[in-house]
C-alpha positions in Angstrom: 11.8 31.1 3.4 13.9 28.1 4.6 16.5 27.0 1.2 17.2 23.0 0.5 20.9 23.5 2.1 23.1 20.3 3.3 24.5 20.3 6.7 27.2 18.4 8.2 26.3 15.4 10.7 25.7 16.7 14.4 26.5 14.3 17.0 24.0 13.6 19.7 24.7 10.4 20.9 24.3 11.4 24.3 21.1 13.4 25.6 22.6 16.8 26.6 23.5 17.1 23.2 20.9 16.7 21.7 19.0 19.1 24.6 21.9 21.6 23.5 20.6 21.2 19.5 17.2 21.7 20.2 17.9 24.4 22.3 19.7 26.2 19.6 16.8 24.8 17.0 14.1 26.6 18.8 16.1 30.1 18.5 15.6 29.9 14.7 11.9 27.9 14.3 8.6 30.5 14.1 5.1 30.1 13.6 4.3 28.7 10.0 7.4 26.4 10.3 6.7 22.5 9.4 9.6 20.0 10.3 10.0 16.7 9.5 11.4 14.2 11.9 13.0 11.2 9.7 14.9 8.1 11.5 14.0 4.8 13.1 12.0 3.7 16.7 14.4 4.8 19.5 16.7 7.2 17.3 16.0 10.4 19.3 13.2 12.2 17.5 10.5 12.8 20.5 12.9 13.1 23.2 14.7 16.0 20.4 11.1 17.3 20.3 10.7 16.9 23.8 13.9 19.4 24.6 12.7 21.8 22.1 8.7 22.0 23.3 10.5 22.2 26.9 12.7 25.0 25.4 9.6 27.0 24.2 8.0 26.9 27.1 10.9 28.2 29.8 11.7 31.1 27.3 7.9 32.1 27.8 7.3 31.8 31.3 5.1 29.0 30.9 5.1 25.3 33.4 7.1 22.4 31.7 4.9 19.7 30.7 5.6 16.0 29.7 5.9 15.6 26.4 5.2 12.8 24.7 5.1 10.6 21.3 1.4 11.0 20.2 1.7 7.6 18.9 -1.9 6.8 19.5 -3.8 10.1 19.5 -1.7 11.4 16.4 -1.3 14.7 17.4 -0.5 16.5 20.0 -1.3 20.8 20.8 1.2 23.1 23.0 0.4 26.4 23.4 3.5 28.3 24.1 1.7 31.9 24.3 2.5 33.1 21.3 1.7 30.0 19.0 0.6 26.7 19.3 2.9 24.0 18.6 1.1 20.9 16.3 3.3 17.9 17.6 2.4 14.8 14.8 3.3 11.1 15.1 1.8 9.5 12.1 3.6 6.1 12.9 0.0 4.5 13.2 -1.4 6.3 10.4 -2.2 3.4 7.7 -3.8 5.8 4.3 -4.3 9.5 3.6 -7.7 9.4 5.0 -6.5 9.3 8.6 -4.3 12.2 7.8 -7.5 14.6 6.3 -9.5 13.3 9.6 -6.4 14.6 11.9 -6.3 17.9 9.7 -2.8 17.4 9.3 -0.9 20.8 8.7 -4.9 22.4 7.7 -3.8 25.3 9.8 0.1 25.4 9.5 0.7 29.1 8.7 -0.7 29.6 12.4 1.0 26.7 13.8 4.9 25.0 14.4 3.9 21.7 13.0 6.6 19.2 13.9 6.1 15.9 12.3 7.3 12.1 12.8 6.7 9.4 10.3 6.7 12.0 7.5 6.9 9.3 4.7 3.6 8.8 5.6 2.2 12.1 3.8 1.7 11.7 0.2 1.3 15.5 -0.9 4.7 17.2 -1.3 5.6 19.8 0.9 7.4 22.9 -0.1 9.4 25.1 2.3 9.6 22.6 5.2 12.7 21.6 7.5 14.2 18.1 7.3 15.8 16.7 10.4 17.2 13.3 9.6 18.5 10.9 12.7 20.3 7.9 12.2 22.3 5.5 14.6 25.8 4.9 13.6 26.9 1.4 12.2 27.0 -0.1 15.5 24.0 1.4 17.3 26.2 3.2 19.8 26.3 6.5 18.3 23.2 8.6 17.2 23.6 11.6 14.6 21.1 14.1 13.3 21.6 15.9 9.8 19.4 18.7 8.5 18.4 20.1 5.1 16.0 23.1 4.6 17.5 25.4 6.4 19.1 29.4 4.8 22.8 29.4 5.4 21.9 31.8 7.8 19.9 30.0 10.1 21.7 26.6 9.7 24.7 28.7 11.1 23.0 30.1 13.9 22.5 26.3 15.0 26.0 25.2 14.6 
């Protein structure tokens, strides 16, 4: 079970590198996983989630599809062969009864449930992954930091 552990701030201010993280993210993420996306419009969140659904599916032998914010369906399903990934955007969400009609995280044991707008869920969450993206004082720069992680897997993503 994933430990509330700090991390130091990983650059990704330019898109390989944050292709390279997510790359090295997926090595460590599993079925029953639930990660929360934090940071601003236009930070990096999807297009981190995009690299790591993308990442999932050439390590099974499976087409790359677009992936997208599910800013007006909610939620969006991958099914990477041996689990389906739960990909949440609850930007549009406006009170918990939107969240029990989406079934948010009803099924996460069976599920990767990776989740933007995360302030938007009332009910704490034990045991999930924080990723927290911020743009540097003069929007030039974009860094992602992340808590919830064992020592051991935070080092296998350094």
């Amino acid at each position: 079970m994933p430990i509330a552990t700090n991390s130091e701030i990983i650059d990704i201010s330019i898109e390989i590198k944050t292709a390279e993280l997510a790359k090295r993210f997926s090595k460590i993420l599993e079925k029953g996983d639930v990660v929360f996306f934090h940071g601003e419009i236009g930070v990096g969140k999807t297009t981190f989630i995009r690299h790591l659904i993308n990442k999932f599916q050439i390590n099974n032998n499976l087409k790359l599809t677009e992936v997208t914010s599910p800013t007006f369906n909610i939620v969006n399903q991958y099914d990477i062969g041996s689990f389906v990934i739960d990909h949440y955007d609850l930007f549009r969400v406006t009170d918990s009864v939107d969240l029990k009609n989406i079934g948010l995280l009803e099924n996460y044991k069976e599920t990767l449930s990776l989740i933007e707008w995360p302030e938007k869920i009332e009910k704490k969450i034990k045991n999930k992954i924080d990723l927290f993206f911020e743009y540097s004082v003069d929007l030039n720069k974009r860094f992602v930091s992340i808590k919830g992680l064992s020592d051991k897997k935070l080092n296998a993503i350094r």
